[in-house]
BAFI-289624 format. One record per atom (N, C-alpha, C, O): residue in three letters; x, y negated, z. Coordinates in steps of 0.02 Angstrom, whole numbers, padded with zeros to 5 digits, always signed. Each point is the difference from the previous one (the first is absolute). Layout:
ALAXYZ
...
END
This chain:
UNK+00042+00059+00000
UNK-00042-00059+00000
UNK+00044-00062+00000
UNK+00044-00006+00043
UNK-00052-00032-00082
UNK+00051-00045-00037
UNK-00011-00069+00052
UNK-00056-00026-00001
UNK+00092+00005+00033
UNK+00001-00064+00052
UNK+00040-00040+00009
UNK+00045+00020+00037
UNK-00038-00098-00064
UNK+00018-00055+00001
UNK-00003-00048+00067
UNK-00050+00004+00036
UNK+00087-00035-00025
UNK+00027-00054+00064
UNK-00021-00053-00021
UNK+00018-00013-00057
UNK-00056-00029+00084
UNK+00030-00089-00004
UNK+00025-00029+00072
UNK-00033+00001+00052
UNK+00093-00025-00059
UNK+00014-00038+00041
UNK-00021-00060-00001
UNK+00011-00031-00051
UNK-00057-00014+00120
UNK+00001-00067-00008
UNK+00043-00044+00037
UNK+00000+00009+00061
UNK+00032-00049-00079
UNK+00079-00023-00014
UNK-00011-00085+00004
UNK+00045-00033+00026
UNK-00118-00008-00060
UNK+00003-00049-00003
UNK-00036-00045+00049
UNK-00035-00042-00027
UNK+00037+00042+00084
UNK-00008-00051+00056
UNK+00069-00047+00005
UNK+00056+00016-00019
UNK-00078-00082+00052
UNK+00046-00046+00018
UNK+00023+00005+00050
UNK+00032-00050+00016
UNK-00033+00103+00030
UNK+00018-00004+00085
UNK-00022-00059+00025
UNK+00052-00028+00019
UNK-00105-00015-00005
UNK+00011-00063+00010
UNK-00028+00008+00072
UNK-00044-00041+00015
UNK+00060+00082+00028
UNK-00010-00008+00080
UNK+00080+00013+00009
UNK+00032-00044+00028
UNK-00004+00093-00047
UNK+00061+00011+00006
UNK+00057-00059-00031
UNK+00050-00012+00033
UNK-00057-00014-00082
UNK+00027-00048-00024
UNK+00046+00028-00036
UNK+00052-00031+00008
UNK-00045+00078-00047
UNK+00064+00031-00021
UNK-00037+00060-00044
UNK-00051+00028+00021
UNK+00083-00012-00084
UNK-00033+00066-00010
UNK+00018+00054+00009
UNK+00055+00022-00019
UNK-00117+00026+00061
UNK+00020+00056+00034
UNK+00014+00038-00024
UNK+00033+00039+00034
UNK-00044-00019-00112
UNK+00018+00047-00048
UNK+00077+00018+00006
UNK+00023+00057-00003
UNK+00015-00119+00013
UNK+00060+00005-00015
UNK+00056+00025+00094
UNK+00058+00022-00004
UNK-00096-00035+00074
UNK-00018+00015+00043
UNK+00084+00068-00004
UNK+00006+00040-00046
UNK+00035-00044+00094
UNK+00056+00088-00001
UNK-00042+00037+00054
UNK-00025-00026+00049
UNK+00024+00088-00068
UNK-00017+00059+00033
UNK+00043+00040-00010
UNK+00015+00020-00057
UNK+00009-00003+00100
UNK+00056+00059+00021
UNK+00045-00002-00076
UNK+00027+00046-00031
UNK-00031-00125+00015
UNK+00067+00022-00046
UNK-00048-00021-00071
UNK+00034-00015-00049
UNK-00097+00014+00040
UNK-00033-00003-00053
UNK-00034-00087+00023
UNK-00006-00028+00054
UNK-00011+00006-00130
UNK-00068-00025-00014
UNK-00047+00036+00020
UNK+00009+00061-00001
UNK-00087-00093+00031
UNK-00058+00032+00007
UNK-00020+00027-00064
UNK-00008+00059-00013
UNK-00002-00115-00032
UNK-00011+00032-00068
UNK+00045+00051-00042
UNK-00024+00045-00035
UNK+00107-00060+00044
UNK+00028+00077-00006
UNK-00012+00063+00021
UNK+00009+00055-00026
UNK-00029-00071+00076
UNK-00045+00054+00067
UNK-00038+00038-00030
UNK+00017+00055-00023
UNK-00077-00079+00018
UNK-00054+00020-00025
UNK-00009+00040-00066
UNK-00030+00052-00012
UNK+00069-00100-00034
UNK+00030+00035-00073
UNK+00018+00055+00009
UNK-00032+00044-00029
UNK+00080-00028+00064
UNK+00055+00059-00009
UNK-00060+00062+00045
UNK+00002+00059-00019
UNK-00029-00069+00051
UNK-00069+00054+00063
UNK-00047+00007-00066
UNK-00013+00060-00008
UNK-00004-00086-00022
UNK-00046+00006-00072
UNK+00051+00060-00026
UNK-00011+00060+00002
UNK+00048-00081-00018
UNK+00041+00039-00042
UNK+00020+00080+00013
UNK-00012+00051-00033
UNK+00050-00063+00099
UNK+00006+00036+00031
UNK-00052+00071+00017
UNK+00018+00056+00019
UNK-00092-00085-00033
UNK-00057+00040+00006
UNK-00020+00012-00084
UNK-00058+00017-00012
UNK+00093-00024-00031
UNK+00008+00011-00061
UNK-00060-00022-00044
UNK-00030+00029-00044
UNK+00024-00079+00067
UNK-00070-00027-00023
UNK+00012-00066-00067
UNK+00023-00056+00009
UNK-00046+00085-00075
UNK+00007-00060-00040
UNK-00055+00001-00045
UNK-00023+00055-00018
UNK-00011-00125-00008
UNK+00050-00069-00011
UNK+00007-00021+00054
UNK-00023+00039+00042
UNK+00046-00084-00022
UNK+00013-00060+00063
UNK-00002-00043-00037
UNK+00038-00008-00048
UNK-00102-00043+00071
UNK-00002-00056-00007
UNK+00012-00056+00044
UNK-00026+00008+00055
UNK+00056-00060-00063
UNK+00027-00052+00071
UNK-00050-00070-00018
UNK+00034-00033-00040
UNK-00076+00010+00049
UNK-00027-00059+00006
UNK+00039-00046+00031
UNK+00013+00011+00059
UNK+00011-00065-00089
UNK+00061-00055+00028
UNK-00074-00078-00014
UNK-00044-00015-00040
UNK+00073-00010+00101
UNK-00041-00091-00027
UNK+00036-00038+00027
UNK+00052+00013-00030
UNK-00037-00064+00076
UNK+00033-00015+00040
UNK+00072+00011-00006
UNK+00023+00052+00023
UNK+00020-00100-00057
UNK+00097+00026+00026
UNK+00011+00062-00058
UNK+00048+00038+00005
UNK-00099-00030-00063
UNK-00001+00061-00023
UNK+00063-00010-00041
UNK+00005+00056-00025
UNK+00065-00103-00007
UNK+00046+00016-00037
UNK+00044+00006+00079
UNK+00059+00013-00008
UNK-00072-00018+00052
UNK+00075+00030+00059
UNK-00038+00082-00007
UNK+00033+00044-00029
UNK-00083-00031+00049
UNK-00019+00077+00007
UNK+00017+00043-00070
UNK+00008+00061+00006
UNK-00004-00094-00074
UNK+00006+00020-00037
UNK+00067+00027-00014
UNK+00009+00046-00040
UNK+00043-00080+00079
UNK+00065+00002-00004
UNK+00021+00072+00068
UNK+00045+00040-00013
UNK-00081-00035+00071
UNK+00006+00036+00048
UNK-00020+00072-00040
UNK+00029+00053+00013
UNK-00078-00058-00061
UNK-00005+00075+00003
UNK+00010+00011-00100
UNK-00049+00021-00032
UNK+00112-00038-00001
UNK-00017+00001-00059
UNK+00031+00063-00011
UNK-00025+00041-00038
UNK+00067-00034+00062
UNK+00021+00090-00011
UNK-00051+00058+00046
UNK+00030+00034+00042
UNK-00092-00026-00047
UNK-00043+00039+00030
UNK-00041+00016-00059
UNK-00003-00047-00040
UNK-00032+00102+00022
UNK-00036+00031-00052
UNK-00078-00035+00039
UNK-00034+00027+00044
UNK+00022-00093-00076
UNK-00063-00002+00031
UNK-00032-00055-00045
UNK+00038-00016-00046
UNK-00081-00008+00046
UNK-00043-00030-00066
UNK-00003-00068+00038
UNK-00033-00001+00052
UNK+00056-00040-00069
UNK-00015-00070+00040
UNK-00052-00051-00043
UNK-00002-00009-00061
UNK-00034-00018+00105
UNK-00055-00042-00030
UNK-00026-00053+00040
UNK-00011+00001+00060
UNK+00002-00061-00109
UNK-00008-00051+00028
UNK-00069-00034+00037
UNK-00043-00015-00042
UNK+00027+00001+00106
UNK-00068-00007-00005
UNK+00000-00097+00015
UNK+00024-00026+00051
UNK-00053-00007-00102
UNK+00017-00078-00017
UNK-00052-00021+00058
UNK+00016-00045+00038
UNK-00072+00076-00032
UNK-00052-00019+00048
UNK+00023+00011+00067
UNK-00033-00012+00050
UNK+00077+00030-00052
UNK+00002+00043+00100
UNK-00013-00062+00047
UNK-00020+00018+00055
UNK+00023-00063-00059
UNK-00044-00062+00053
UNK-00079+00021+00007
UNK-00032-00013+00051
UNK+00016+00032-00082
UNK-00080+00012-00005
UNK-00005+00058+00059
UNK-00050+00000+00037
UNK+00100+00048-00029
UNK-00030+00064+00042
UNK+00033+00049-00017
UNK+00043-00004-00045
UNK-00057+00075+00085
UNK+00041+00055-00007
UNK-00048+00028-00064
UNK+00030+00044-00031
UNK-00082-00056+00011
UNK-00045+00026-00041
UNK+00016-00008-00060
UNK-00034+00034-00039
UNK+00097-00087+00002
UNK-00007-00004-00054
UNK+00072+00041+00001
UNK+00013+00031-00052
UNK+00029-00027+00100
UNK+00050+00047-00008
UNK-00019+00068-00018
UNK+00032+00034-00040
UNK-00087-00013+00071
UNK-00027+00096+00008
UNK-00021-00016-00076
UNK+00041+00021-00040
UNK-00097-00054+00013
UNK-00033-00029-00067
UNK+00070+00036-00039
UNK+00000+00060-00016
UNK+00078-00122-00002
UNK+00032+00009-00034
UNK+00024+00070-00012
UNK+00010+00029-00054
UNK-00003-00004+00125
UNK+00046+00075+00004
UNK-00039+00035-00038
UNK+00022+00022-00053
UNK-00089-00009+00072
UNK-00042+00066-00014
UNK-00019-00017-00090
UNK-00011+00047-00038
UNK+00009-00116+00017
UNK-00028+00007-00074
UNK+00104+00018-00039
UNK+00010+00028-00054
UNK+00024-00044+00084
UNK+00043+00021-00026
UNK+00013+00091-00020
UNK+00014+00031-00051
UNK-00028-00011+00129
UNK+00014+00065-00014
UNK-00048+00023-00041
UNK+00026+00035-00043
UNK-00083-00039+00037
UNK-00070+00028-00017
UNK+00032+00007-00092
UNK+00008+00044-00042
UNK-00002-00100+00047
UNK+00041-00036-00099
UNK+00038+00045-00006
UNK-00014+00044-00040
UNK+00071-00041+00078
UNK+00056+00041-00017
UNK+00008+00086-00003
UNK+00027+00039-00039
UNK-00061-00033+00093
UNK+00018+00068+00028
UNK-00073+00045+00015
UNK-00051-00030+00018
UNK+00054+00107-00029
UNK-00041+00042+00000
UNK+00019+00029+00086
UNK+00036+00049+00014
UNK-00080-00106+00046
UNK+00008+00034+00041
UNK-00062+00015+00050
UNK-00041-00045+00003
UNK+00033+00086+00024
UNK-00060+00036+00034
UNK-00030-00054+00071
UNK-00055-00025+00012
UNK+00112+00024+00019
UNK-00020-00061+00069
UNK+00087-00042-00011
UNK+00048+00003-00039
UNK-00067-00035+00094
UNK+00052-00038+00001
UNK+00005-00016+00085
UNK-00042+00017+00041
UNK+00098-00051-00030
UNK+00017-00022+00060
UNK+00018-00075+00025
UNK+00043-00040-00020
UNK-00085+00037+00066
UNK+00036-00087+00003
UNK+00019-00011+00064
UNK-00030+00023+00048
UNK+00095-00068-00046
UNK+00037+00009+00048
UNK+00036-00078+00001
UNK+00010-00034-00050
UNK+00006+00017+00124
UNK+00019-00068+00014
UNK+00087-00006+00014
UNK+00030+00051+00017
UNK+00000-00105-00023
UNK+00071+00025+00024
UNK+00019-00022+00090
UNK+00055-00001+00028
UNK-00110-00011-00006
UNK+00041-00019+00078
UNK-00013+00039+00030
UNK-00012-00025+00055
UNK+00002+00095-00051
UNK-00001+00044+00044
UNK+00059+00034-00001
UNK+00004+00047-00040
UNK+00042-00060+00073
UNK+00048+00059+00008
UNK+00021+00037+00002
UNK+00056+00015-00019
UNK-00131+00036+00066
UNK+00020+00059+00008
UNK-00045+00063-00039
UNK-00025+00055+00011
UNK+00034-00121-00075
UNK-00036+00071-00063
UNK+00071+00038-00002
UNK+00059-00004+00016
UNK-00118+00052-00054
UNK+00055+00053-00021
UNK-00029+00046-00049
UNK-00061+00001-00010
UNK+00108+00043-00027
UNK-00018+00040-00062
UNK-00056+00035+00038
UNK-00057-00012-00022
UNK+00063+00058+00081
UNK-00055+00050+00024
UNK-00050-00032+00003
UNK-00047+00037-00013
UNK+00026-00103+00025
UNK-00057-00042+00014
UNK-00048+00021-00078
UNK-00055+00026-00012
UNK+00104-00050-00022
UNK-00022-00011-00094
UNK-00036+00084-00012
UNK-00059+00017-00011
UNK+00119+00022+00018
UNK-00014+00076+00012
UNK-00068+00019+00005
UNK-00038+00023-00043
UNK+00027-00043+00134
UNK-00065+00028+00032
UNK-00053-00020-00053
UNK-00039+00045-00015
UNK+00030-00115-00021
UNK-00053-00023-00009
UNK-00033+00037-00088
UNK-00056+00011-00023
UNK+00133-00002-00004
UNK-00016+00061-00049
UNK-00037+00064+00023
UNK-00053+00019-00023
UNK+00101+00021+00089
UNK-00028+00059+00010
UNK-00069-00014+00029
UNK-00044+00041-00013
UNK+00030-00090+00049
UNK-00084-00005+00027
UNK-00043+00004-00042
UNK-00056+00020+00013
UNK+00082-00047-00097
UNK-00042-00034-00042
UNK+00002+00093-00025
UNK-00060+00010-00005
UNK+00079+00026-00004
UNK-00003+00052-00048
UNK-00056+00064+00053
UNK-00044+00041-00015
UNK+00077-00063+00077
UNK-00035+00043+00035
UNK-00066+00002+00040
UNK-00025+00044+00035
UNK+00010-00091-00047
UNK-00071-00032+00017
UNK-00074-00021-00064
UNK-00060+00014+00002
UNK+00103-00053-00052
UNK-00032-00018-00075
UNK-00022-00072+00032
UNK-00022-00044-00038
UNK+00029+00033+00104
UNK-00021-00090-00018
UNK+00022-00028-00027
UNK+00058+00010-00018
UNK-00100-00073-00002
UNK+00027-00062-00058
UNK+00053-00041+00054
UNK+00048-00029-00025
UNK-00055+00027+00088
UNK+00046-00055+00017
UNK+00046+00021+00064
UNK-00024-00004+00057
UNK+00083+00023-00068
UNK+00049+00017+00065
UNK+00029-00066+00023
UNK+00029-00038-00039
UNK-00040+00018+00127
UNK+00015-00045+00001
UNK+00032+00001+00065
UNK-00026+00037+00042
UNK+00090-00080-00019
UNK+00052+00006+00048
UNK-00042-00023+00073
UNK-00046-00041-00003
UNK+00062+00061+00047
UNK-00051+00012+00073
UNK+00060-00032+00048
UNK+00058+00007-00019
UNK-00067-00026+00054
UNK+00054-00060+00063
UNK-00028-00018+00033
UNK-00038-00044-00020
UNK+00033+00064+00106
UNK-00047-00028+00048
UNK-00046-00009-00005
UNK-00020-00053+00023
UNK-00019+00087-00050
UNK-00064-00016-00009
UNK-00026-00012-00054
UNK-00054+00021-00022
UNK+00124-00079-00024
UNK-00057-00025-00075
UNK+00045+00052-00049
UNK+00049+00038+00002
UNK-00109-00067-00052
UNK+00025+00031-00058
UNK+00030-00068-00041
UNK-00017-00058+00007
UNK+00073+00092-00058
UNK+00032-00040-00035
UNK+00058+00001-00045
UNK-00034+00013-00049
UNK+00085-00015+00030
UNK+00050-00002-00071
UNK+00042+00062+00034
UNK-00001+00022+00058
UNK+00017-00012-00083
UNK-00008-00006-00100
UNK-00053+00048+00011
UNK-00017+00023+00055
UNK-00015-00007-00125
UNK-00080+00019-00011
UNK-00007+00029-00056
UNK+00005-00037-00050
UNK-00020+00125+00039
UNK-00014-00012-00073
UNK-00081+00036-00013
UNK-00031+00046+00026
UNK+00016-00105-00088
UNK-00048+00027-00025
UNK-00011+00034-00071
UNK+00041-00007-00045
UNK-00103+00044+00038
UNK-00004+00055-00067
UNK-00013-00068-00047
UNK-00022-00053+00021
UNK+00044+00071-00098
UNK-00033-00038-00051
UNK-00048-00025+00024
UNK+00006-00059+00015
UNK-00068+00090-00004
UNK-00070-00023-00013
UNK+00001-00061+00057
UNK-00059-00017+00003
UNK+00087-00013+00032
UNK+00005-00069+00033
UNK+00047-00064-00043
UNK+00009-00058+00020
UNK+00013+00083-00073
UNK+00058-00043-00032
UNK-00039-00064-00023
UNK+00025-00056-00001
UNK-00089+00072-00017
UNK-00057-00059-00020
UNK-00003-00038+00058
UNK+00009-00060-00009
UNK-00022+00083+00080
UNK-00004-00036+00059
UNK+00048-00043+00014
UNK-00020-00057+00014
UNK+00077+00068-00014
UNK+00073+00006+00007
UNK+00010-00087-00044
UNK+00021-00052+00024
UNK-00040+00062-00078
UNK+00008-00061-00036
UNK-00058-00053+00008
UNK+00001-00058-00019
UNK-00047+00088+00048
UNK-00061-00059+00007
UNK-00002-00043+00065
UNK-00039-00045+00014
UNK+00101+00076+00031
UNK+00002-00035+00070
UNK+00045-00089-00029
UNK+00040-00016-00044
UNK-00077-00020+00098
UNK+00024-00065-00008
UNK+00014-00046+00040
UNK-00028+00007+00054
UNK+00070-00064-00057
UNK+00013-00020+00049
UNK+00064+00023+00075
UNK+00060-00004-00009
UNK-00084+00022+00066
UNK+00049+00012+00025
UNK-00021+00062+00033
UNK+00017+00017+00057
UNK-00061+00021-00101
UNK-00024+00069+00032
UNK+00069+00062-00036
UNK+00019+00013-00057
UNK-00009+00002+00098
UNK+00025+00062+00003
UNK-00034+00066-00015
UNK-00061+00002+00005
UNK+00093+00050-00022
UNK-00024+00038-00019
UNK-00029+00052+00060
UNK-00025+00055-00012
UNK+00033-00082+00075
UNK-00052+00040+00052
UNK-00062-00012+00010
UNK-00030+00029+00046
UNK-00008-00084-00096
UNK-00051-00011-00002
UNK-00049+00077-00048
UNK-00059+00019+00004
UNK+00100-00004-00032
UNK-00014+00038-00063
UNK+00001+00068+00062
UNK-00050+00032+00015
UNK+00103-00022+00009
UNK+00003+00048+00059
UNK-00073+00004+00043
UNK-00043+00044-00004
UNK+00043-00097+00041
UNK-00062-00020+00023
UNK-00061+00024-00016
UNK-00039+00022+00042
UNK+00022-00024-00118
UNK-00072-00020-00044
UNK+00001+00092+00001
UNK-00054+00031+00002
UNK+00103-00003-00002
UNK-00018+00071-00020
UNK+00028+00048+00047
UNK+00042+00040-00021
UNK-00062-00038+00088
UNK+00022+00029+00036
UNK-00007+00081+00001
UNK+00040+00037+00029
UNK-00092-00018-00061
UNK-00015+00077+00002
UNK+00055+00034-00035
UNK+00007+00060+00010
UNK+00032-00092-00049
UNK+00047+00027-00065
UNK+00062-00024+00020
UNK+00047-00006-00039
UNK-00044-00009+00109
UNK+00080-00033+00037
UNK+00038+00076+00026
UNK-00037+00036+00033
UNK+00080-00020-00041
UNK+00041+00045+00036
UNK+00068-00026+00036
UNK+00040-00027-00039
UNK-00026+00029+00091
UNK+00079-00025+00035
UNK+00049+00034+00010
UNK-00002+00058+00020
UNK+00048-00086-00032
UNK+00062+00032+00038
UNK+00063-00063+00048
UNK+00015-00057-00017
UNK+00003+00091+00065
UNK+00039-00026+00062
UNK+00045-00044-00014
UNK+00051+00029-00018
UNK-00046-00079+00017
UNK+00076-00042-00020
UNK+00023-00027+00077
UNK-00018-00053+00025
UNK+00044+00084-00006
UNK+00032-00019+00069
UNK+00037-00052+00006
UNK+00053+00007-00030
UNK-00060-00072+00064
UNK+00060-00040-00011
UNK-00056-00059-00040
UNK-00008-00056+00024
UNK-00030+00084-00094
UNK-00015-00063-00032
UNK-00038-00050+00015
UNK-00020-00035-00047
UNK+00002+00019+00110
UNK-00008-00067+00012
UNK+00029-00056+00011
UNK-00021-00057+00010
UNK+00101+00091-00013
UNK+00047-00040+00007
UNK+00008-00041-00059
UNK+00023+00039-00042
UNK-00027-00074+00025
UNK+00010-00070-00055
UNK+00032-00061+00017
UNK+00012-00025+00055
UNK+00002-00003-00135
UNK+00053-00074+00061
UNK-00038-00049-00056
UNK+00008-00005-00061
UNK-00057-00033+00113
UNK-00010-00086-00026
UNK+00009-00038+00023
UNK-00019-00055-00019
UNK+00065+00068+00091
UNK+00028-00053+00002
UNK+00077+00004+00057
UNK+00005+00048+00038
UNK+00042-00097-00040
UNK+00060+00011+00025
UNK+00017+00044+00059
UNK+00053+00030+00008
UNK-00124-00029+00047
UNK-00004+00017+00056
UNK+00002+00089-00028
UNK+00031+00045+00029
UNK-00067-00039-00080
UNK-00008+00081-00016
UNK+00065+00020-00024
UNK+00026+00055+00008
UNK+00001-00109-00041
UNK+00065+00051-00014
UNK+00058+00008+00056
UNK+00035+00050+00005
UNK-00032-00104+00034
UNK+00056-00007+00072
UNK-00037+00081+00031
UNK+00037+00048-00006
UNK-00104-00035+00035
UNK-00014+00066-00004
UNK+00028+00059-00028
UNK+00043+00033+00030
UNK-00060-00022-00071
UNK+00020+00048-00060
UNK+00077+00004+00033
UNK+00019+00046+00037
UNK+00027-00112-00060
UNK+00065+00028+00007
UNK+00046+00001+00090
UNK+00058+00005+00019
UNK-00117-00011+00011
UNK+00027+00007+00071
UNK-00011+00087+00010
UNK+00044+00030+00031
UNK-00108+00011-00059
UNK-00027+00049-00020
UNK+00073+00032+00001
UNK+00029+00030+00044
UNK-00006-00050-00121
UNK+00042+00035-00031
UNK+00064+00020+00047
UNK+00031+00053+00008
UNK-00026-00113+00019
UNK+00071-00001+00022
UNK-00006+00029+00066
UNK+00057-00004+00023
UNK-00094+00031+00019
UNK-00012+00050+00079
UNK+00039+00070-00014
UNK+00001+00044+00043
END
């Protein structure tokens, strides 16, 4: 069953003041991070949604096998980023679901990407989606038959609204750790006090 990534890549950090994409983790970019855990879970195409700072990010990851694309609107919302990713892949590529995935979580990882394949094969729901204290949330994948949804969100809805609207057809799996995110300086002094115990 054929499954595609989008990374979304184009926020301004503007609580953090800095962009987090570019953020070292144990030696990496967040967004190198994330790339290489995609990969790593052998999952292609990879798509990277860049808006914001997008010719420095362009330069961070130009030796990576991954499809970079521009989203000109990204002031408007995360919606026209998911919009760009998904009519891209849809155009390009013959793929069954897809995955969408953010870069400030850290402590993704290939098995994360993994589970949400094996849930999806072993269950038949349309939507495997990452579970953290309670909520549900990224990365997320859904079957084709939401790709219409996927592009009709607007504004600054996210694609857990779509999660939301169809809960009978939601399946989860565990992402331990992923509530950890950094928007702002205080999250990352965290993170790397974390690291360093």
């Amino acid at each position: 069953m054929n499954t595609g990534t989008i990374i979304l890549a184009a926020g301004s950090s503007s609580r953090l003041g800095r962009p987090k994409q570019l953020l070292d983790f144990n030696g990496k970019t967040l967004l190198s991070h994330v790339i290489d855990e995609v990969q790593e879970a052998g999952i292609q195409p990879i798509i990277v949604v860049l808006g914001a700072n997008a010719s420095v990010f362009k330069q961070e990851i130009k030796d990576t096998k991954v499809v970079i694309l521009e989203n000109e609107a990204w002031k408007t919302g995360m919606a026209s980023a998911i919009q760009v990713g998904v009519s891209e892949i849809t155009k390009q590529y013959d793929v069954e679901n897809l995955i969408i995935a953010v870069c400030d979580q850290p402590h993704i990882s290939s098995a994360i990407f993994t589970s949400l394949i094996n849930k999806k094969n072993s269950t038949g729901k349309g939507i495997i989606a990452s579970t953290y204290q309670n909520i549900i949330g990224t990365p997320v994948l859904f079957d084709k038959k939401y790709f219409d949804a996927l592009k009709a969100l607007t504004g600054e809805e996210g694609a857990k609204k779509i999660v939301k609207h169809y809960t009978a057809d939601v399946e989860t799996v565990a992402f331990e750790n992923g509530e950890i995110d950094i928007d702002t300086e205080t999250d990352y002094l965290n993170l790397q006090h974390k690291i360093s115990k």
